[in-house]
N, C-alpha and C positions, 0 to 999 in steps of 0.2 A: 504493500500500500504506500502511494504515494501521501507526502506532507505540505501544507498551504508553509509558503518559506517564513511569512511574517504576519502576523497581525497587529494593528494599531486601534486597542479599547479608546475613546473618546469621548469622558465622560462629561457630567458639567455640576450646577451646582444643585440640582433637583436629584439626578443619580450620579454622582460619582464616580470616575472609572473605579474607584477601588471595590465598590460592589459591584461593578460586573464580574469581577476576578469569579465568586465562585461559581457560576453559571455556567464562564467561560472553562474553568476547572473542571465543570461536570461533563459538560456536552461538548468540547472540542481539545482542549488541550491534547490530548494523543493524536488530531489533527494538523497543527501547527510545529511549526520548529522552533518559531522566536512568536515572542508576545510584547506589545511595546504599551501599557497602562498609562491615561495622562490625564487632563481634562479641558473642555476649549472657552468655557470661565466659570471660575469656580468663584465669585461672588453672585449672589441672590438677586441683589437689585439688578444689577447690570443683565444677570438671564434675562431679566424679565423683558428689559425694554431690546434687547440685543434679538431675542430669539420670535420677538415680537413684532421690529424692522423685516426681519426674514418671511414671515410668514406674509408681511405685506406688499413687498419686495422681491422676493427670491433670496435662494441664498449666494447669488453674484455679488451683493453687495459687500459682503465678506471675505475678509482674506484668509488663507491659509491657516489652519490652526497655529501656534507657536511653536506647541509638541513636538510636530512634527519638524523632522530635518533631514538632513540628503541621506543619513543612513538609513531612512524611512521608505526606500522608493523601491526597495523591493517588495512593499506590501501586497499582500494578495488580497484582503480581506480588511474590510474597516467598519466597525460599530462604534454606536450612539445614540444621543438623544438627540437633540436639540440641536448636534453639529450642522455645520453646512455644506453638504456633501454637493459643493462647486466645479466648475470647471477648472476653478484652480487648483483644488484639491485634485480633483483628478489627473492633474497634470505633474502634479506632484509625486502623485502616487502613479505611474505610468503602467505598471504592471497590477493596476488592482482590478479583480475579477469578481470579487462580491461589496456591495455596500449593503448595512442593515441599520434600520434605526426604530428604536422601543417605542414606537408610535404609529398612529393610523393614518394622520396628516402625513402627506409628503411633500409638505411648502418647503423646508429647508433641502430636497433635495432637486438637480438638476436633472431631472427623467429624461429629456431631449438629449443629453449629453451621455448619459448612461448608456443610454439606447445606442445611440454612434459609437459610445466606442466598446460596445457588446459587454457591460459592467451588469451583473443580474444583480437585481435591488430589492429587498427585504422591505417589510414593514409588519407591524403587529396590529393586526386589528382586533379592534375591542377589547384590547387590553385594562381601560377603563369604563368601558362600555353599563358595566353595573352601577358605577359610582357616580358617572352624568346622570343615567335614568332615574336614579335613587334621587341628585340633586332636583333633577327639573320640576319634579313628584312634589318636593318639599318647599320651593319654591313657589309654585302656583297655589300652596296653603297660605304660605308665608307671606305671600301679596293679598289676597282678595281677603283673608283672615285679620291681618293686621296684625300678623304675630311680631315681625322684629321693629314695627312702631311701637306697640304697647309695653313690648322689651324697653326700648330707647326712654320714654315716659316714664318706667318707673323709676330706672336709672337715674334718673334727672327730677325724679324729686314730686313726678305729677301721676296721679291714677286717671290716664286717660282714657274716654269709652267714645269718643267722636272720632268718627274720620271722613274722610275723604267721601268713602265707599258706603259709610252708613247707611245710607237709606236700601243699599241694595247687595249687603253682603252675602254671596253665595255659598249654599255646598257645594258636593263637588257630583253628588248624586244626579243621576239622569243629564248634568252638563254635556255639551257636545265639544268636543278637546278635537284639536286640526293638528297634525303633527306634519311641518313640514321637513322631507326628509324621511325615511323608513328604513333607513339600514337598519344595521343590529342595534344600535342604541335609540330609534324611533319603535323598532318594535319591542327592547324592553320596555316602555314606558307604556307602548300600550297593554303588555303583559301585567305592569304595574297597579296600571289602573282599572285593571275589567273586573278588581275585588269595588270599586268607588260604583258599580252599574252606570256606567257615563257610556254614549255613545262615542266612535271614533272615526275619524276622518283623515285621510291621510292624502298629503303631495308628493308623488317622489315617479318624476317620468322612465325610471331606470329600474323600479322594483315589477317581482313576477308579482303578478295580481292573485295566482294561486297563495300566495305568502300573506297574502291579506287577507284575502279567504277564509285561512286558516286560523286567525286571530280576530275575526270579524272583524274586519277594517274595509271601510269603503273608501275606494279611492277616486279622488276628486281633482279638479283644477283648482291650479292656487286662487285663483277667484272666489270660487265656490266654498272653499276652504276659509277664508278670510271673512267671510260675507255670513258664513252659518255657525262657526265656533264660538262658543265663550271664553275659551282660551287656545291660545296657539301656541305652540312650543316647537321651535326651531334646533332641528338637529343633522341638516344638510351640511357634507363638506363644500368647503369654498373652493370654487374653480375661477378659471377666467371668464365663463359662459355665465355662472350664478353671480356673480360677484353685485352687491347695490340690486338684488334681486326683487326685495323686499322694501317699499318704500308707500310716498302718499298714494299712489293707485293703491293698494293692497290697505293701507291704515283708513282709507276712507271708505272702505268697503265692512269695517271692523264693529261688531255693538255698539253702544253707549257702555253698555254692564261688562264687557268683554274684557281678558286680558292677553297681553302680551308678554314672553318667555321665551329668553335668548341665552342657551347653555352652550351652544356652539360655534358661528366663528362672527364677529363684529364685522366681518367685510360683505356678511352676506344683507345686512341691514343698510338703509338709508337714517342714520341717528337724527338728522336734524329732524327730519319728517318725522319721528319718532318724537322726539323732545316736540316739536308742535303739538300733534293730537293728545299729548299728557296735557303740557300748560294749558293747551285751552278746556280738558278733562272732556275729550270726544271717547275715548274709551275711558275705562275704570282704572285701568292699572297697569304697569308692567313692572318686570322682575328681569335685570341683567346681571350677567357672571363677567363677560367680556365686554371692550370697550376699543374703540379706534387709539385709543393711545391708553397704556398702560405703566405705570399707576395711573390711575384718575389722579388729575390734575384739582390742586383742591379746592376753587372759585369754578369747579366745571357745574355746565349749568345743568344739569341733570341733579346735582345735590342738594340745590332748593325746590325741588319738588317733594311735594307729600304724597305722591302718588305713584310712587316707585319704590323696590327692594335690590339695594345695590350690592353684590358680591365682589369678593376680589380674586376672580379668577379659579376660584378652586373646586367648582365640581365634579374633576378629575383627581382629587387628588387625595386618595385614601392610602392607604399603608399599605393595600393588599395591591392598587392598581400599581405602586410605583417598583414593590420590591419583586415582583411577578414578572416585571416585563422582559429584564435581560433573559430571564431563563427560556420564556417564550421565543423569542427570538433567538437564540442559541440552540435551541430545541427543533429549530425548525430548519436551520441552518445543516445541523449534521443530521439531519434525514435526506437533505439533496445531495449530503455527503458518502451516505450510506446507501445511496440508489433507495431510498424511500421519497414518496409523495410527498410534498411541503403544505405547507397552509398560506402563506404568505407571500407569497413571488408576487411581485408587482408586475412583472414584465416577461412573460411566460416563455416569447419569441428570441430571447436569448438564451434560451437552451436549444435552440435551435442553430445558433452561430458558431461557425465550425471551431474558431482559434478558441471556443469558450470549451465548447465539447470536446474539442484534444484536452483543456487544460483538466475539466473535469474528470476524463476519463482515467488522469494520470493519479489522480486524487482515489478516484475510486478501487483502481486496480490495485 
């Protein structure tokens, strides 16, 4: 059996290269000859707004990890999170044949470039998939309920029982919930909620309709969708095609009593048209995790409303979704190594590419 010459772990400051080590211990080490562990930033704040430019950007905007250096260019193999798996990385890396990164988004990677120069690209889907659908659930209580106002009131000193919504706060029973989006993390949520007996409604021009079938989920145009929900809850990845998908066509089609629910990417929304139908209080509510610029900035005008539940980003981020993920992807990694089936391949037509299929074939024998 052949051995990948090098690998370079590329951690940052959410997972650390040094916890991928034992994944990487478990599932490929007897694969590898050299292992190169580093990370491409390992301060918190700086992830945030860094990995956040990438996703709105690409990751061309980013140079080279630092880790990395010329003894680094015989890597075959390079994992991550957050990295920016660029053209320049790749160039750096001239002989790398796999990229994998602990995540379902693949904004920080260059697919277009992968693909040219026959690089087969990893990703883990639904790695958090339980811990958004758990958040969005909590959320749309946590808005139209009044929960983290009444919290914030007692705090401060007042027993508050008015709000905004008073006259027409809902359950959640018999409600019609629009989820746009229906991958695996729109159909946990409808799994979620079919204990609440709420109807379901879903947008997602890309799902088999048998899948919805199967979850009684009737699936709609996003019009239709906007127009009949009480609550909508967005959980579509962002492309170039969806991007500002979501805007005043769609929020003037929305209840008066309705609310709005964004646990997944800020670029698929239009904010300002957002921030309008709140201050003028044409719908009831919304509840956001994400935001066009991260931190919220703290005079941003979304924070003097009383009619919103603002998160900071973390409905992905439980204990079980962040330490899970390297193994998944490692796990999936040495099954294409072992002439087993993968979960994960992004780009399937590169195992069809011959310079890739000699190199694998050297791996496997």
């Amino acid at each position: 059996m052949g051995k990948i010459k090098k690998a370079c772990i590329i951690g940052d400051a959410m997972i650390p290269g040094k916890d991928f080590r034992p994944a990487f211990d478990r599932y490929l080490a007897k694969y590898v000859e050299d292992v190169k562990t580093g990370d491409w930033e390992s301060d918190w704040q700086k992830l945030q707004f860094r990995r956040l430019e990438v996703e709105k950007q690409g990751p061309e905007i980013e140079i080279v990890p630092e880790m990395l250096g010329s003894e680094d260019r015989e890597a075959e193999l390079v994992m991550g999170l957050f990295v920016p798996v660029s053209s320049k990385l790749m160039e750096a890396l001239p002989d790398l044949r796999i990229a994998g990164v602990c995540r379902a988004g693949l904004e920080n990677v260059n697919l277009e470039e992968a693909n040219r120069r026959g690089i087969l690209v990893f990703n883990v889907q639904g790695r958090n998939a339980e811990a958004v659908s758990d958040f969005a659930v909590g959320l749309m209580l946590s808005e139209s309920r009044n929960i983290a106002r009444a919290h914030l009131a007692i705090k401060q000193g007042e027993w508050r029982k008015t709000f905004s919504n008073s006259d027409m706060v809902p359950q959640l029973k018999e409600k019609t919930i629009g989820i746009v989006g229906f991958g695996y993390i729109g159909q946990l949520v409808a799994r979620k909620l079919s204990g609440f007996n709420t109807e379901i409604l879903a947008f997602d021009p890309y799902v088999n309709p048998e899948i919805a079938g199967e979850l009684g989920v009737k699936l709609v145009s996003l019009e239709d969708l906007f127009r009949q929900s009480d609550f909508v809850t967005v959980h579509a990845r962002l492309t170039d095609e969806n991007r500002g998908m979501i805007g005043s066509k769609e929020f003037a089609l929305m209840k008066p009593e309705s609310y709005f629910i964004n646990t997944g990417r800020a670029g698929l929304v239009d904010y300002d048209a957002l921030y309008s139908v709140l201050k003028e209080k044409k719908i009831a509510g919304a509840a956001l995790d994400v935001f066009p610029t991260e931190p919220l900035p703290e005079k941003d005008k979304f924070v003097e409303l009383d009619n919103i539940t603002l998160t900071t980003h973390i409905a992905g981020t439980t204990k079980e979704a962040l330490t899970s993920s390297p193994g998944l992807l490692m796990e999936d990694i040495q099954k294409l190594l072992e002439g087993r089936k993968p979960r994960f391949i992004v780009n399937p037509q590169i195992l069809e590419n011959s310079e890739f299929k000699q190199w694998l074939t050297g791996i496997q024998s």
